[in-house]
KEFIVO-497791 format. One record per residue (C-alpha): residue number from 1; residue in three letters; chain; y, x, z. Coordinates in steps of 0.2 Angstrom, whole numbers. Example, Ala and Ser with C-alpha at 12.3 -4.5 7.8 and 13.67 -1.06 7.14 Angstrom:
<rs>
   pos   code   unit      c2      c1      c3
     1    ala      A     -22      62      39
     2    ser      A      -5      68      36
</rs>
This chain:
<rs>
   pos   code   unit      c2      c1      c3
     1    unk      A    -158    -169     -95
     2    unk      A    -148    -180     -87
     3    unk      A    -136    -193     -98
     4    unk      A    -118    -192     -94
     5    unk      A    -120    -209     -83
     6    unk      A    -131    -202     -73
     7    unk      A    -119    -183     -68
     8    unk      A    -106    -195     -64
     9    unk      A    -114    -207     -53
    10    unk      A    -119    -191     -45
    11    unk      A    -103    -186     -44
    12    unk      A     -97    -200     -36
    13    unk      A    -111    -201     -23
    14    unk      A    -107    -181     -19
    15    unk      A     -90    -186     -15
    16    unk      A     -97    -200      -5
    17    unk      A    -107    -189       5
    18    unk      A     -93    -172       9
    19    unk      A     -82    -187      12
    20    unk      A     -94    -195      26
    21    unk      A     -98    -177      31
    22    unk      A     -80    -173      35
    23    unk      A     -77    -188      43
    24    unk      A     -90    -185      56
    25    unk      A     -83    -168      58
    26    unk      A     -66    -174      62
    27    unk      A     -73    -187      76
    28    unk      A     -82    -171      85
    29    unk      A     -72    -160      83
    30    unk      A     -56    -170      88
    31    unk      A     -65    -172     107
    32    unk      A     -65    -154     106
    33    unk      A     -47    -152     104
    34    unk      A     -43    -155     122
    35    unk      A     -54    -144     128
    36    unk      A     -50    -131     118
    37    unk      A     -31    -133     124
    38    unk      A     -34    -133     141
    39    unk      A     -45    -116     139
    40    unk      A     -31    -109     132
    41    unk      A     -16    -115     143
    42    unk      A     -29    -107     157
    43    unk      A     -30     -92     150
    44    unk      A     -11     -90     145
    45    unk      A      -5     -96     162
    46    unk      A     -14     -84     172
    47    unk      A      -9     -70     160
    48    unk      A      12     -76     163
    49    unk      A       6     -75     182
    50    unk      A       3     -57     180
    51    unk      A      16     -53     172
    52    unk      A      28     -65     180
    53    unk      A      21     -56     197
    54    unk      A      24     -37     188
    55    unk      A      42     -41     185
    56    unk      A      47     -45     204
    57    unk      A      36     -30     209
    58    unk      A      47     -21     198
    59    unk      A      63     -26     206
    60    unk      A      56     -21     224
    61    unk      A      51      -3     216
    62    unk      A      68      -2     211
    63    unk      A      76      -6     227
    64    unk      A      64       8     233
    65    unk      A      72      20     221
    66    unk      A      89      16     225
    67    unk      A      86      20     242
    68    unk      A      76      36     239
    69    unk      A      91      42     228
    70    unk      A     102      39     244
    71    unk      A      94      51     256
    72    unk      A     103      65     264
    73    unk      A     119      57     256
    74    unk      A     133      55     268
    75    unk      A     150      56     259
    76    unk      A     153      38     251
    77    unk      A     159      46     235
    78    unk      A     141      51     233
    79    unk      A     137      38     237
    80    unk      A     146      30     225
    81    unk      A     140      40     213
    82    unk      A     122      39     214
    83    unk      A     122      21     217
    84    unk      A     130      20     199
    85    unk      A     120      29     190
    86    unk      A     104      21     195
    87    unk      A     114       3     191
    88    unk      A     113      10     174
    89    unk      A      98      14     172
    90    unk      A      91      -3     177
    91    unk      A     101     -16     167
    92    unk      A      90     -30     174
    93    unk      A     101     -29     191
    94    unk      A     118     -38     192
    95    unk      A     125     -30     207
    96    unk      A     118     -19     221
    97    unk      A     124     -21     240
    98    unk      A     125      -6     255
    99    unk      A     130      -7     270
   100    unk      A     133       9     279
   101    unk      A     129      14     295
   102    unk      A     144      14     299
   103    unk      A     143      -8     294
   104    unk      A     156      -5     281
   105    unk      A     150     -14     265
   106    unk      A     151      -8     248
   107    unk      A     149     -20     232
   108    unk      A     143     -13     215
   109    unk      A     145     -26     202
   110    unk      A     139     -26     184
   111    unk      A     154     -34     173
   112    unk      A     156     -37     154
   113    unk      A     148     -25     143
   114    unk      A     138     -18     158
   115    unk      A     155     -10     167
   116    unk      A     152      -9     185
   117    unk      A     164     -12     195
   118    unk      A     166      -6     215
   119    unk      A     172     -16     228
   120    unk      A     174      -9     248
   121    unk      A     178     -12     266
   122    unk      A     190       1     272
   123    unk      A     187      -7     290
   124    unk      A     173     -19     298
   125    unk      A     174     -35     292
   126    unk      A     188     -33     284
   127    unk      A     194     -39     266
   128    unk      A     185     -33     252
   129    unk      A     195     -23     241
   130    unk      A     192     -16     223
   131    unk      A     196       3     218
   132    unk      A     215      -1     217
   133    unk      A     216      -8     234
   134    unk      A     218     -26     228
   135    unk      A     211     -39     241
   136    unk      A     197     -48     232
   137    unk      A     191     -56     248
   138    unk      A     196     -58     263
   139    unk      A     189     -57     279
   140    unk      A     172     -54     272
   141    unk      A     157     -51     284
   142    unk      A     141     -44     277
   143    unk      A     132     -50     291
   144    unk      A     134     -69     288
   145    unk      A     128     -67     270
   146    unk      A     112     -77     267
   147    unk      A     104     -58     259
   148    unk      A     108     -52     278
   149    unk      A      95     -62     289
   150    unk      A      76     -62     284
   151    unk      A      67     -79     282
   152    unk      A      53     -69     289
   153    unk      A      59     -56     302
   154    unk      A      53     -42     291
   155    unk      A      60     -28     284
   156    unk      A      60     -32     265
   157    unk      A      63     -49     262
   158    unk      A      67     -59     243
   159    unk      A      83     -72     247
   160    unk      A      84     -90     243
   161    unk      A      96     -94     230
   162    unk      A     116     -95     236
   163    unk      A     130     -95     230
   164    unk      A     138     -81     224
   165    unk      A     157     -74     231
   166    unk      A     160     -64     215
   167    unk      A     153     -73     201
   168    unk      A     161     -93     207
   169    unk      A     148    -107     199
   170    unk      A     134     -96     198
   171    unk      A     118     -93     209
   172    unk      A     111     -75     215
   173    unk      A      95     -71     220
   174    unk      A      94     -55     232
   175    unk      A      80     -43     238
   176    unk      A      86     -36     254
   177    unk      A      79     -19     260
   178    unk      A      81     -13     280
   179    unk      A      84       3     285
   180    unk      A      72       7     300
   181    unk      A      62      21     309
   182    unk      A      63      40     302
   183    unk      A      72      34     287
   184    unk      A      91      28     297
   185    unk      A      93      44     303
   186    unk      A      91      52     284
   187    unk      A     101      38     277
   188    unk      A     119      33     279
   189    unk      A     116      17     276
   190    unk      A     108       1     285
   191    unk      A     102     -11     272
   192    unk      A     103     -13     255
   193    unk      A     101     -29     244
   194    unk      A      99     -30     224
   195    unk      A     105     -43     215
   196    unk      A      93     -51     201
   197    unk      A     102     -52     184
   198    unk      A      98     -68     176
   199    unk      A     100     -68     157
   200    unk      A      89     -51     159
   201    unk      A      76     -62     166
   202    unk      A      77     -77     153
   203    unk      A      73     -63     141
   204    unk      A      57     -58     149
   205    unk      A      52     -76     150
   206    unk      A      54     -76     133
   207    unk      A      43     -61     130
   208    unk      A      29     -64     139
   209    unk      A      29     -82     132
   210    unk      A      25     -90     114
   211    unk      A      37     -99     103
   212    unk      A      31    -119     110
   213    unk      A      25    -115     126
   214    unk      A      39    -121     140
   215    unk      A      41    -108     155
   216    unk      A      54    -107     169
   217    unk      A      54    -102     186
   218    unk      A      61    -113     203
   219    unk      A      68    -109     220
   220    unk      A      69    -125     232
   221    unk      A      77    -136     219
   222    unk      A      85    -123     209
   223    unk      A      77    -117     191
   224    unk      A      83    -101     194
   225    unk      A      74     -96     174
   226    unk      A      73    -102     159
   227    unk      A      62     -94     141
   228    unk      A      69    -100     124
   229    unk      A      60    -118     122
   230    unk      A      64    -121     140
   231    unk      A      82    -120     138
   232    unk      A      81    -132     123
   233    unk      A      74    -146     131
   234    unk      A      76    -158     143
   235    unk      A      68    -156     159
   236    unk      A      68    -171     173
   237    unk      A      62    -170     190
   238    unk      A      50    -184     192
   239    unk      A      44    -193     208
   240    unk      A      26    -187     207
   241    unk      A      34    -168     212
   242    unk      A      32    -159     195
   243    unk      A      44    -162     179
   244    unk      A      44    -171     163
   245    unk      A      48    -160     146
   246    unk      A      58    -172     133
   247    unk      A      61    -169     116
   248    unk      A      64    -177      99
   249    unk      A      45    -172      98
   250    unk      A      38    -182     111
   251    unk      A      26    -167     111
   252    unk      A      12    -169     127
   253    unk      A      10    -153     138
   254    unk      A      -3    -145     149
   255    unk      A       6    -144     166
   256    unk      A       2    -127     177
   257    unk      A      11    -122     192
   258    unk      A      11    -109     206
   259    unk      A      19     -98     216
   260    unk      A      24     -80     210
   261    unk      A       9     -69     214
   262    unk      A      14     -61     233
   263    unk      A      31     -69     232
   264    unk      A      28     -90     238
   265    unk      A      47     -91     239
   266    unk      A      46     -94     219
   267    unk      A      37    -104     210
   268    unk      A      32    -105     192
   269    unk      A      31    -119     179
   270    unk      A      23    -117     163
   271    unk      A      18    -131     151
   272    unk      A       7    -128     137
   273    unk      A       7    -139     121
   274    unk      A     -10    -151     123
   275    unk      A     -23    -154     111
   276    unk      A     -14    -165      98
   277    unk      A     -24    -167      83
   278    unk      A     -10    -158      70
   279    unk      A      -3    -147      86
   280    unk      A       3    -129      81
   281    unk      A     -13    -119      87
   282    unk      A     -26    -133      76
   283    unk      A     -15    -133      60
   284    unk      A     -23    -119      51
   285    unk      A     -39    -127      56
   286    unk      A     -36    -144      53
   287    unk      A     -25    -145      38
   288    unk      A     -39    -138      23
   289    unk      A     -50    -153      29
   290    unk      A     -37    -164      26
   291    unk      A     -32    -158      10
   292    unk      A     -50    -160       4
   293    unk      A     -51    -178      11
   294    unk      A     -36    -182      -2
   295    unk      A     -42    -173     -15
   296    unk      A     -59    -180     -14
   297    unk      A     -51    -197     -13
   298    unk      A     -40    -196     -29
   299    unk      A     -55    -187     -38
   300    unk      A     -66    -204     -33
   301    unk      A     -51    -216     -39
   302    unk      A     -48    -204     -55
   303    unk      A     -67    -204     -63
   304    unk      A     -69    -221     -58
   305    unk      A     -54    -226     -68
   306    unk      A     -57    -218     -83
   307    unk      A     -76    -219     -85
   308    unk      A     -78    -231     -97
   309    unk      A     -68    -223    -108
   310    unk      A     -70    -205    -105
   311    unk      A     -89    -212    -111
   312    unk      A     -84    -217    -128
   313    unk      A     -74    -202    -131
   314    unk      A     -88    -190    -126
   315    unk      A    -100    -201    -135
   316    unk      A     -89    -197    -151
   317    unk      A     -88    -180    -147
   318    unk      A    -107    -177    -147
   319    unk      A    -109    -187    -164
   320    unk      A     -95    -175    -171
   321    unk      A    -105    -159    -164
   322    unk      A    -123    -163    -168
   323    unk      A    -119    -158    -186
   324    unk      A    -110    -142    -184
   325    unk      A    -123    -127    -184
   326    unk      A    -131    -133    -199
   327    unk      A    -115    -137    -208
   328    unk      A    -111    -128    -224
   329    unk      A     -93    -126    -222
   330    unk      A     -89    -126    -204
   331    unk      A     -71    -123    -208
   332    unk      A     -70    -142    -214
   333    unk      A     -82    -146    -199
   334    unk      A     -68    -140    -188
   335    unk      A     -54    -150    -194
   336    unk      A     -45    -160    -183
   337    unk      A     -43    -177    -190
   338    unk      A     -31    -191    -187
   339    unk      A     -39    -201    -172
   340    unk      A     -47    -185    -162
   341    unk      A     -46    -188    -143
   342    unk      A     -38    -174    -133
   343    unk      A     -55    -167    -130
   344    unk      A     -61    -165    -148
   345    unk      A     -46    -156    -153
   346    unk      A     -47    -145    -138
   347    unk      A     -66    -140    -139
   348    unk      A     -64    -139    -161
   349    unk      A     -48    -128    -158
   350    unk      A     -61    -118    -143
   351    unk      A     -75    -116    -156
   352    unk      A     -62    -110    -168
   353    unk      A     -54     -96    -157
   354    unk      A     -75     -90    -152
   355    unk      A     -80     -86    -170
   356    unk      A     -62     -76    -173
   357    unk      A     -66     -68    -158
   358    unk      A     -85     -65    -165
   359    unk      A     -78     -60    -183
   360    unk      A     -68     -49    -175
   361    unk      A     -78     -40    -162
   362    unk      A     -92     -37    -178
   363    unk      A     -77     -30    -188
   364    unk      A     -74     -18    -175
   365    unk      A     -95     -14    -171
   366    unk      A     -96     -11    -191
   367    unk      A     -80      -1    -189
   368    unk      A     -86       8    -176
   369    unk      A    -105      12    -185
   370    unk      A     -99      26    -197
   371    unk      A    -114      38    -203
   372    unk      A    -115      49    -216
   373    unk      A    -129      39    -227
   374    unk      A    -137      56    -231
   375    unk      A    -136      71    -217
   376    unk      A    -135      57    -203
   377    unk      A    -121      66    -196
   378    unk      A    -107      54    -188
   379    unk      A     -91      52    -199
   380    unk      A     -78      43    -187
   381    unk      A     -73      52    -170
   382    unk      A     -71      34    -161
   383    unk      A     -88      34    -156
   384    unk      A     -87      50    -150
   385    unk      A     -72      45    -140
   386    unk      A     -79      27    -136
   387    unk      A     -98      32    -131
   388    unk      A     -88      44    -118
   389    unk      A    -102      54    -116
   390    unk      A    -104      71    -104
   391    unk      A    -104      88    -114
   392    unk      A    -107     103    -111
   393    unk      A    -101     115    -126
   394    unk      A     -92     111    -143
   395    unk      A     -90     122    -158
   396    unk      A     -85     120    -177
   397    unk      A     -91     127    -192
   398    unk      A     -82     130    -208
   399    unk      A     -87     132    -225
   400    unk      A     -74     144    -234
   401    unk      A     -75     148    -253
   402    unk      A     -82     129    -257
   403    unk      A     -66     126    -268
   404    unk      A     -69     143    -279
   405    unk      A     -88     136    -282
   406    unk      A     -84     120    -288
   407    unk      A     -71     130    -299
   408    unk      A     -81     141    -306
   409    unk      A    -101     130    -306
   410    unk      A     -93     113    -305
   411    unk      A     -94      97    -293
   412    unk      A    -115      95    -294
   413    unk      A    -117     113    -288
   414    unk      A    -104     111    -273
   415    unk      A    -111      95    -268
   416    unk      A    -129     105    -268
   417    unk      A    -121     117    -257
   418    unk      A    -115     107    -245
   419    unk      A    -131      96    -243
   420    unk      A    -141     111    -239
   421    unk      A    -129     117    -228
   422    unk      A    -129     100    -217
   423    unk      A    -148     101    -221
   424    unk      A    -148     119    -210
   425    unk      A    -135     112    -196
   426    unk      A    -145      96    -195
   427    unk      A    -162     110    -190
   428    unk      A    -151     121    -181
   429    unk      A    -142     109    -170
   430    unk      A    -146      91    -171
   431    unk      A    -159      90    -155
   432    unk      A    -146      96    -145
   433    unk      A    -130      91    -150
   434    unk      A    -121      76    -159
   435    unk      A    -115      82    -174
   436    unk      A     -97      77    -183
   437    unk      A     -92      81    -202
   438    unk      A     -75      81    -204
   439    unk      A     -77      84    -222
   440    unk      A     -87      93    -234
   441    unk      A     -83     112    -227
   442    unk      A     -80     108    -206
   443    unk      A     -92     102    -194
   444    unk      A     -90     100    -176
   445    unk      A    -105     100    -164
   446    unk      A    -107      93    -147
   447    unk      A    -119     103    -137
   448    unk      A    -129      88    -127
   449    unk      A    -142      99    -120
   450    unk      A    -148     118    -120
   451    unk      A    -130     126    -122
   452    unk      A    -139     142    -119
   453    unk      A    -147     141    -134
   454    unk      A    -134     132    -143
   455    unk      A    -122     147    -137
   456    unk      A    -135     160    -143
   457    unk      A    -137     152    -163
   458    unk      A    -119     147    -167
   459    unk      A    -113     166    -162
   460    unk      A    -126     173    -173
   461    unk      A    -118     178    -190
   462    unk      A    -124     176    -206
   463    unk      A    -140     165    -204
   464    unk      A    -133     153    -216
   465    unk      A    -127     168    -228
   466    unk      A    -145     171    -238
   467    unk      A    -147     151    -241
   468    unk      A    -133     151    -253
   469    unk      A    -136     166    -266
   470    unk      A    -114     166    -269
   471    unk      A    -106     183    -262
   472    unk      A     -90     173    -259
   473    unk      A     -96     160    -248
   474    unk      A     -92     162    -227
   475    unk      A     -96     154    -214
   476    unk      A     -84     154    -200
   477    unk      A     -89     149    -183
   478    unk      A     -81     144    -166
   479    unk      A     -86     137    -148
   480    unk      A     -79     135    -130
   481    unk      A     -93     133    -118
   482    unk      A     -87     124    -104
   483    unk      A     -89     103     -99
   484    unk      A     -81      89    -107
   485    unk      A     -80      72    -107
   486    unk      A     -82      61    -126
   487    unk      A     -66      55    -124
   488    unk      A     -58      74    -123
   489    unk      A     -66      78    -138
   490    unk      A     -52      76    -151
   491    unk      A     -41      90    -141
   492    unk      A     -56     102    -142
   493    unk      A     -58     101    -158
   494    unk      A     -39     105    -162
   495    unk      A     -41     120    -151
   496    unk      A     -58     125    -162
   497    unk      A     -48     120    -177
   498    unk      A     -32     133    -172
   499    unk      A     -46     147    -168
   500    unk      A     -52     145    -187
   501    unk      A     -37     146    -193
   502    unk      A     -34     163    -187
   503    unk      A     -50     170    -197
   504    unk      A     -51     159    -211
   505    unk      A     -46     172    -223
   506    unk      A     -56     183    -215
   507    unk      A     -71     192    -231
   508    unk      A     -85     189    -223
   509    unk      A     -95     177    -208
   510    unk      A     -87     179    -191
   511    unk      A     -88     172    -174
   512    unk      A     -75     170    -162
   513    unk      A     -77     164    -145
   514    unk      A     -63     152    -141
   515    unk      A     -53     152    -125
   516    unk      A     -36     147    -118
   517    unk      A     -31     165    -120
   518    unk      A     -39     168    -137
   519    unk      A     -31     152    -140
   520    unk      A     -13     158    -136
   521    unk      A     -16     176    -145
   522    unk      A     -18     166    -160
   523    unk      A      -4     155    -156
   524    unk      A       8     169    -155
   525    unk      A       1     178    -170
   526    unk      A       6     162    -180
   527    unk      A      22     161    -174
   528    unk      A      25     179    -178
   529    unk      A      19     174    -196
   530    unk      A      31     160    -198
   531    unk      A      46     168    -191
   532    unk      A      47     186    -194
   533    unk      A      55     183    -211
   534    unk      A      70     175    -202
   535    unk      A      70     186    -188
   536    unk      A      74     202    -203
   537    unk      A      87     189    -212
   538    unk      A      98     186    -195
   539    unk      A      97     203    -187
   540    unk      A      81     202    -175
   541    unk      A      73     214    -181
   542    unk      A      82     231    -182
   543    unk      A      79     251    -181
   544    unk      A      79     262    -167
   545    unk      A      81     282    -172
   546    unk      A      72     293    -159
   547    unk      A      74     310    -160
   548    unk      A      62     324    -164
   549    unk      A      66     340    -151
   550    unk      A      58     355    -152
   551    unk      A      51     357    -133
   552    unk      A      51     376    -133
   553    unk      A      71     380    -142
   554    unk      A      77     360    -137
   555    unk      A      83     360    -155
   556    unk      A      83     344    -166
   557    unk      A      69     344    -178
   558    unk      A      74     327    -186
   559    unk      A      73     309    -182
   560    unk      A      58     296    -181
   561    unk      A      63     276    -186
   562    unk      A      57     264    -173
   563    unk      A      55     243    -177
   564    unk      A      61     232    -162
   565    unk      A      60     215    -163
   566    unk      A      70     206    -149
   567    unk      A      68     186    -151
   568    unk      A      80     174    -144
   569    unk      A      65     162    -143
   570    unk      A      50     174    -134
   571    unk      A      61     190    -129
   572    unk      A      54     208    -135
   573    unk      A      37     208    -146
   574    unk      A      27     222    -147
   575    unk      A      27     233    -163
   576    unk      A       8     233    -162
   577    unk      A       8     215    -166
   578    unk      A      20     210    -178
   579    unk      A      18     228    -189
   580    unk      A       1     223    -189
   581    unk      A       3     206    -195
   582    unk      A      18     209    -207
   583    unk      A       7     222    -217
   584    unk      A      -6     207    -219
   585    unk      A       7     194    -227
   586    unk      A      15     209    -236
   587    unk      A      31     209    -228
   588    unk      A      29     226    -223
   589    unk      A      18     241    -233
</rs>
């Protein structure tokens, strides 16, 4: 066994060890960081070039669908029309540009809360006017617009940023779609140009981006897109040809660029945050280590600080101890004295609550071991309840006539009754079933085992009858034969109890099988007992007079009296049971 001295040195050079162990862990593993971090901004960069890539093949598609809604449409009101409704099903467009074959350009221009507003040429080149003929330009010409030439002499092209005539101060960017071939003589337009809408596209970046990544998009020298952190931060073109993310932070990033997938006119900037040792992605990782390291540290500082006299205290602890088991009177071995450390009086105060707890617990095992001394039978139903056991059947017996015996023979020859009637349940019953006295004359029995033979001998009546030698004597018996748990019993044995009742009277031995409708005959035949006094006195029960006819000369031979009983409580009762049961209490003869 090792002394005190020894536990805590060990202690210590435990502590010593996690402590060296987790420090080597943290030099590994922090050359891993990096690595980690550029894995990652791999990995999330190539997924934003997707879907950086899916969102511009979106806006082609939906130049495609503009123009397939626009075929065989040649008046410009349906045009018009059509044009509109496809605007609103594609809120990432600002405006949508068309001009007709006949090189008149219409204008379709998303405003606040997402009203679009038409503008036209009513001539060729001619001022541009809104729906109520107001000039808004003058002297436009589609054709000298920066969407209206391709950079690449094909016939869909994506546009340069430029400055755009309706909104002044702000930037659009165009896709521009060229009516040629079979498709100019089905259409009754020439080209058509979408407009990007810009806080549409923000959103997306923000989407497809996480909360301290940085992401925008650039056209020439134009960031044309931002996402969330972007916007929050200051971005600086440095001399090297990339940019320079400042913050309060001073956080270091992964730099990734590229052009948009199939689109090299843009170009996408994504910085990842890089593998700093308490960065957002390593916390969760990081930080329990840390803790540890702290708590190990003040846990060395702590038991070396109080060793010396945590010691003395333990020593005097031990010295107060060593003579408690063999102590005469604990109580005064317990007693906290003046001068008890903290730890005496917690571990005296400890003991104390233990052997309460042990008094108690053996107050309730002796309460709960309850025999009859001489049948063996079990006197309290809590270990019925408490043992929770599965049973199978229940019944009850009752003794009726006991009290006449001791009346007329005196207390020694009712006692010798009863013992030799627990002595004939006991040979009867007690291999199968557990076995309850609730007093001297009922008995309740818990069919374990064998309910078919437990069924057959408690319905057999009188085979306790000739053990007696007293006419008066009955034995009255009761079962329900279906499962139960230990814990249900009480409620059965009510239910047995009720069914006695009904036959308690009763001259001589009966049986009676018990079941819920048994149980609700009996129910209603003692309700009709209890009230059918009160239902005569308040008018309840009353005569009907039905009259005697003779069949053949249909004259009136006399009247026979009829009892109804209508109850407010149950309605109409039958005559066949309360007439029955009124002769037996002598309300009736």
């Amino acid at each position: 066994m090792l002394s005190l001295y020894e536990k805590i040195r060990l202690i210590i050079l435990f502590l010593l060890a996690a402590l060296s162990f987790i420090g080597l862990f943290f030099i590994i593993n922090y050359q891993l960081v990096s690595e980690r971090a550029v894995k990652r901004a791999d990995s999330r960069f190539e997924l934003i070039q997707k879907n950086v890539g899916y969102f511009f093949k979106d806006i082609e598609r939906s130049a495609l669908t503009l123009k397939d809604s626009l075929y065989l449409l040649k008046n410009t009101e349906e045009i018009q029309r059509a044009v509109i409704l496809k605007m609103e099903m594609m809120p990432f467009l600002d405006s949508v540009g068309l001009v007709l074959d006949d090189n008149k350009y219409y204008l379709f221009s998303r405003r606040v809360n997402d009203k679009i507003v038409v503008y036209h040429q009513e001539q060729v080149n001619g001022p541009l006017v809104d729906e109520s003929g107001r000039v808004i330009f003058a002297d436009f010409n589609p054709s000298k617009r920066p969407w209206s030439v391709a950079s690449d002499d094909s016939n869909n092209s994506w546009n340069p940023a430029y400055n755009c005539f309706d909104r002044p101060g702000k930037k659009c960017i165009s896709f521009t779609l060229r009516i040629n071939g079979k498709d100019h003589d089905l259409l009754a337009v020439d080209k058509i140009h979408v407009d990007l809408n810009w806080r549409y596209l923000n959103e997306y970046l923000d989407q497809i981006s996480a909360n301290d990544e940085v992401l925008f998009l650039k056209q020439g020298h134009e960031i044309i897109a931002k996402n969330q952190l972007a916007r929050e931060k200051l971005i600086i073109y440095n001399s090297e040809g990339n940019y320079n993310i400042i913050d309060s932070v001073d956080t270091e990033y992964i730099a990734k660029t590229s052009a948009v997938p199939n689109n090299a006119l843009f170009e996408i900037y994504f910085y990842y945050p890089g593998g700093n040792l308490l960065n957002a992605s390593d916390k969760l990782f990081y930080l329990p280590f840390a803790f540890i390291i702290i708590v190990l540290l003040v846990v060395y500082f702590m038991t070396t600080r109080v060793f010396r006299r945590q010691f003395s205290e333990m020593t005097e602890l031990v010295n107060t101890l060593a003579f408690l088991p063999d102590s005469t009177d604990q109580i005064e071995a317990l007693k906290i004295r003046e001068g008890d450390a903290k730890e005496i009086i917690s571990i005296k105060n400890s003991i104390a609550e233990m052997k309460d707890a042990e008094i108690e617990r053996t107050n309730k095992l002796l309460s709960l071991i309850s025999y009859d001394q001489e049948s063996g039978f079990i006197k309290n139903m809590a270990i019925i309840e408490s043992n929770n056991n599965q049973y199978l059947a229940v019944g009850i017996i009752k003794l009726c006539g006991l009290e006449a015996v001791e009346a007329v023979f005196g207390v020694d020859e009712r006692n010798k009754i009863v013992r030799k009637l627990c002595q004939r349940i006991a040979e009867k019953y007690a291999q199968c079933c557990d076995i309850v006295t609730f007093n001297a004359d009922l008995y309740l029995l818990l069919c374990r085992e064998n309910v078919q033979t437990f069924t057959r001998k408690i319905a057999m009546v009188n085979d306790f009858d000739s053990s007696f030698g007293y006419r008066n004597l009955r034995i009255h018996k009761s079962a329900i034969c279906e499962p139960l748990q230990g814990e249900n019993a009480w409620s059965y044995a009510e239910k047995l109890k009720l069914a006695i009742s009904s036959i308690r009277d009763h001259m001589f031995s009966e049986f009676i099988f018990c079941d819920d409708a048994k149980l609700n005959e009996i129910e209603e035949n003692i309700w009709i007992a209890r009230n059918i006094r009160h239902a005569m006195e308040i008018g309840e029960l009353f005569l009907v007079y039905q009259p005697i006819v003779d069949i053949n000369t249909r004259a009136i031979l006399g009247a026979e009296a009829l009892c109804r009983w209508v109850s407010a409580e149950r309605g109409i009762i039958s005559p066949l049971k309360f007439i029955t049961i009124a002769e037996d209490i002598e309300v009736a003869h």
